[in-house]
C-alpha positions as CSV (number, residue, x, y, z in Angstrom):
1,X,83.1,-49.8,-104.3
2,X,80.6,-47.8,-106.0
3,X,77.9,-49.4,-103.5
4,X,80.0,-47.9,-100.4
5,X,80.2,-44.7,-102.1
6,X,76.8,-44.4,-102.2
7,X,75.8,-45.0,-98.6
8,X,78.1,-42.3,-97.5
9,X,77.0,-40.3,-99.7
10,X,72.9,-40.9,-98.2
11,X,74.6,-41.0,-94.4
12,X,76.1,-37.6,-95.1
13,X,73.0,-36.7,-96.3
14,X,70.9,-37.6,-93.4
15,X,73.2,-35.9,-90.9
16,X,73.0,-32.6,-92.5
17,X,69.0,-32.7,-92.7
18,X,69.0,-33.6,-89.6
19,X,71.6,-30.8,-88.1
20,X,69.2,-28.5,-90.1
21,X,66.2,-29.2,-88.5
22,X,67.8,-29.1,-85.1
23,X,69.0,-25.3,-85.6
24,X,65.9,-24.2,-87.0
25,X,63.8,-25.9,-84.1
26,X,62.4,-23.0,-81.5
27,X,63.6,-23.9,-77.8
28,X,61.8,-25.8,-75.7
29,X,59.3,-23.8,-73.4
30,X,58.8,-24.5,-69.6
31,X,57.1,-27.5,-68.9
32,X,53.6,-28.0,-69.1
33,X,51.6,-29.1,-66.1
34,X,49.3,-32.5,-66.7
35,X,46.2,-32.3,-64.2
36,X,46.2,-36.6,-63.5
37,X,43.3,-37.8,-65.6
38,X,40.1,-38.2,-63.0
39,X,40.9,-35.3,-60.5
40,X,38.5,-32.8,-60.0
41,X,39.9,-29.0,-59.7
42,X,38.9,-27.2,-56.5
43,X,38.3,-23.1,-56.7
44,X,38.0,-21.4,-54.1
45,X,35.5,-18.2,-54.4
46,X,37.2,-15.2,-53.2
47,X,34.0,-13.0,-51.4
48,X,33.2,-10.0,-53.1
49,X,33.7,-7.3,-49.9
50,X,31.5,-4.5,-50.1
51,X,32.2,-0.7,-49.3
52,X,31.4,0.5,-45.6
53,X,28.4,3.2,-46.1
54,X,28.3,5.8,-43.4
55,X,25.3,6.8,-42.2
56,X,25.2,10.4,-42.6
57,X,24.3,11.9,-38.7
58,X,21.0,13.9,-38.8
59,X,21.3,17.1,-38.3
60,X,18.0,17.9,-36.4
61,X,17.4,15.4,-33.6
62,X,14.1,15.3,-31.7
63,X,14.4,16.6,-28.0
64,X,14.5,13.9,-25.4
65,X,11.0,13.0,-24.5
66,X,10.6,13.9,-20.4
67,X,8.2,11.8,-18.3
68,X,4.9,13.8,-17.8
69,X,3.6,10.9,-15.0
70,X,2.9,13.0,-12.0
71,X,4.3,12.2,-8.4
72,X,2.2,10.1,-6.6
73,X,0.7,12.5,-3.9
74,X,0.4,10.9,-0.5
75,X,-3.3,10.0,1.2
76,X,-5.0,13.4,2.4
77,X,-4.5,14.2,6.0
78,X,-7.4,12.4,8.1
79,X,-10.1,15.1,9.7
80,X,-8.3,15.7,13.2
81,X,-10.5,16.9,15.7
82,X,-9.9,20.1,17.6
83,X,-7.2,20.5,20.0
84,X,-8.1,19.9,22.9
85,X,-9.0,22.8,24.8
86,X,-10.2,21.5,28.2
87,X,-8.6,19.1,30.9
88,X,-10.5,15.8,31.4
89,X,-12.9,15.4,34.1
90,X,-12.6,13.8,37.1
91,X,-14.7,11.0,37.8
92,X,-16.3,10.9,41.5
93,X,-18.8,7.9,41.8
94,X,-20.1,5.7,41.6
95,X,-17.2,3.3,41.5
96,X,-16.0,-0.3,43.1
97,X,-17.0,-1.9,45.2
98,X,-20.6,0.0,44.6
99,X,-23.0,-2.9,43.4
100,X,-26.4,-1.3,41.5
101,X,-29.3,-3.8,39.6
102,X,-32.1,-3.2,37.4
103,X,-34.2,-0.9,38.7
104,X,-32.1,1.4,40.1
105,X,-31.6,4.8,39.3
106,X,-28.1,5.2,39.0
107,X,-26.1,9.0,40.2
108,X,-23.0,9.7,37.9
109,X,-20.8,12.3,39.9
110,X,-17.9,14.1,38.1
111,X,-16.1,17.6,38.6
112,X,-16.2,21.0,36.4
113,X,-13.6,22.1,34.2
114,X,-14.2,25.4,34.3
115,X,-16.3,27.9,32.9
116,X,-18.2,26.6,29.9
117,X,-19.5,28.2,26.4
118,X,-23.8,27.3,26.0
119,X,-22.5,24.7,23.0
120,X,-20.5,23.1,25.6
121,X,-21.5,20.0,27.5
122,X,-20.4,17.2,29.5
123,X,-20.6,13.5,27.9
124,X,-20.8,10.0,29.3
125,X,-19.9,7.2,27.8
126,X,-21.8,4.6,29.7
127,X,-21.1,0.5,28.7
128,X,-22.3,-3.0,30.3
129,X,-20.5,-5.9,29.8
130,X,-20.1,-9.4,30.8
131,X,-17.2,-10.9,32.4
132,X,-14.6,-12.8,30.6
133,X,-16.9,-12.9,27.3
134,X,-15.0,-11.4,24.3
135,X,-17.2,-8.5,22.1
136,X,-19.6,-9.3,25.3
137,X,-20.4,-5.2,26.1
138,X,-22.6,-2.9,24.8
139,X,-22.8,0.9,25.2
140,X,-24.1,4.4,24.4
141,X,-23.7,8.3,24.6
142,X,-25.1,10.0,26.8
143,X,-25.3,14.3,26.9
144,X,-25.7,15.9,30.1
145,X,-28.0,18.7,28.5
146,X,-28.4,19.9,32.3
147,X,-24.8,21.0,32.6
148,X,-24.7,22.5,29.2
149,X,-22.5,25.8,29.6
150,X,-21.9,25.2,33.4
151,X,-19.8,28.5,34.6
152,X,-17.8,26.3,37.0
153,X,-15.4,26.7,38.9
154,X,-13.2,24.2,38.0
155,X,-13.7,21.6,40.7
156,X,-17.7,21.9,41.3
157,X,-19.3,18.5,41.6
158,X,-21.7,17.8,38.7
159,X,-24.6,15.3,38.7
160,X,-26.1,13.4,35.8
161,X,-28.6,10.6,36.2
162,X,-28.8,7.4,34.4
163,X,-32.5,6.4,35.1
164,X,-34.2,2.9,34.8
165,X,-35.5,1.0,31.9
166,X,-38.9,1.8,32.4
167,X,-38.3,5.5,31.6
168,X,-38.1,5.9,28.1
169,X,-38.1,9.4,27.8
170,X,-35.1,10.1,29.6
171,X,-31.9,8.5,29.9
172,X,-31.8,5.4,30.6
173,X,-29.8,1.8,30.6
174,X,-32.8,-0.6,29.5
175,X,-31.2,-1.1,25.8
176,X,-28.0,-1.5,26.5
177,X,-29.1,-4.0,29.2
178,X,-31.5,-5.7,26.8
179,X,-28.7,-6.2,24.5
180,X,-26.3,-7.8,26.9
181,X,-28.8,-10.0,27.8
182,X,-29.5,-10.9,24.4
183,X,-25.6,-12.1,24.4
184,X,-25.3,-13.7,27.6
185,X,-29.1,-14.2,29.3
186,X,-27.5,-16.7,31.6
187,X,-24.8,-14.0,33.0
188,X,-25.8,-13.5,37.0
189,X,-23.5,-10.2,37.2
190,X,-22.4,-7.8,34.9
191,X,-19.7,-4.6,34.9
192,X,-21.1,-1.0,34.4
193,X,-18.1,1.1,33.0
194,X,-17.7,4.8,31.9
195,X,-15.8,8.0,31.0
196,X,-16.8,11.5,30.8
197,X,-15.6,14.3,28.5
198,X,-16.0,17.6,27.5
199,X,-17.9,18.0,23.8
200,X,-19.3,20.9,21.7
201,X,-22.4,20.3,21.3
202,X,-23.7,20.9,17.2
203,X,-27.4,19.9,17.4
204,X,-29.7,16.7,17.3
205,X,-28.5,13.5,15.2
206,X,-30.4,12.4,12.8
207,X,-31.9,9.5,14.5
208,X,-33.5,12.5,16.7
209,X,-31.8,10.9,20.4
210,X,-27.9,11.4,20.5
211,X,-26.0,14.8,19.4
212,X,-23.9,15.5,16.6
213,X,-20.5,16.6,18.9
214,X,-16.9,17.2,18.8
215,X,-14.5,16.3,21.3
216,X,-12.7,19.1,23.0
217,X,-11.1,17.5,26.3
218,X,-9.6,13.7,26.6
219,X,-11.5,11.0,28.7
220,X,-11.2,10.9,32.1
221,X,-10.3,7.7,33.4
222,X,-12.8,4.7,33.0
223,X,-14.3,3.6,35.9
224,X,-16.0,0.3,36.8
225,X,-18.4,-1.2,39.2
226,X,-21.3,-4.4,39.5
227,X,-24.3,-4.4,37.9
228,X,-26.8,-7.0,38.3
229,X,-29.3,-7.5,35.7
């Protein structure tokens, strides 16, 4: 009996200790979060964003810079000659089917233009040339100092002579002739062809046989005819 007594009296004990404990106990707290042992926490940086600067606008801006390149200026105008102040020629003989060779001395007929100034002459423009070769001619200037200021009329037959090779002092056809021969020696028949204009007349060339002249009337029309060397 006395042995029963005292295990209730430790069991009643206990229980009280134990309700004790249980009131003075703070509550439990939320639970705690256990990272599994061996994982590796990822953090993600969050980027630091930095403050927009303005630019402050200047207040004195440079003036816009103009092109100074000049305009590209177009080619001079060529040297024109005169006006012309005269109508061409006319061309009388000789002319097809006329046949002249070397040695001949050869009568260029053409008519006036009118009345004439003492710088102003009559020019021929006198060429030989062989048939059917290309570049195959050869030519020259010739002044008709005779008719220099002619008075006319218009109309009047004029007269200039083409002389000979032989003549060397006067006009003549022997280097032209020499030349074509020099391009075709074997050429049995050659063309004479030429014009005749109205020129003003400024002096001796420097080579001291043509004139220095300016043209003041067209061409008449060229005219042709055989020549036989």
């Amino acid at each position: 009996m006395k042995r029963w007594l005292i295990t209730a009296t430790l069991v009643l004990a206990a229980t009280f200790l134990l309700a004790t404990a249980c009131s003075t106990q703070p509550p439990p707290g939320p639970p705690t979060s256990v990272m599994p042992t061996g994982a590796i926490a990822t953090i993600v940086p969050i980027p630091t964003l930095l403050p927009t600067v303005l630019a402050p606008e200047p207040t004195n801006l440079p003036a816009p810079v103009t092109s100074t390149v000049a305009p590209t200026r177009s080619a001079a105008n060529p040297t024109r000659a005169p006006a012309a102040q005269f109508a061409a020629p006319v061309s009388v003989e000789p002319k097809a089917p006329v046949l002249f060779k070397d040695g001949n001395d050869i009568k260029f007929v053409y008519t006036s233009v009118g009345r004439l100034e003492p710088d102003q002459c009559y020019l021929l423009h006198i060429e030989l040339a062989v048939p059917q070769m290309e570049k195959g001619n050869r030519g020259d200037d010739f002044l008709d100092v005779a008719n220099c200021g002619d008075q006319g009329p218009a109309g009047k037959e004029l007269t200039f002579v083409l002389y000979r090779g032989k003549f060397t002092n006067s006009p003549n056809y022997g280097t032209i002739l020499a030349q074509v021969n020099d391009l075709a020696p074997e050429a049995r028949l050659l063309k004479m062809t030429w014009t005749a204009r109205v020129v003003q007349n400024n002096g001796r060339a420097d080579d001291g046989v043509h004139f220095k002249t300016v043209a003041l009337s067209p061409n008449s029309p060229l005219v042709e005819f055989d020549f036989q060397p």
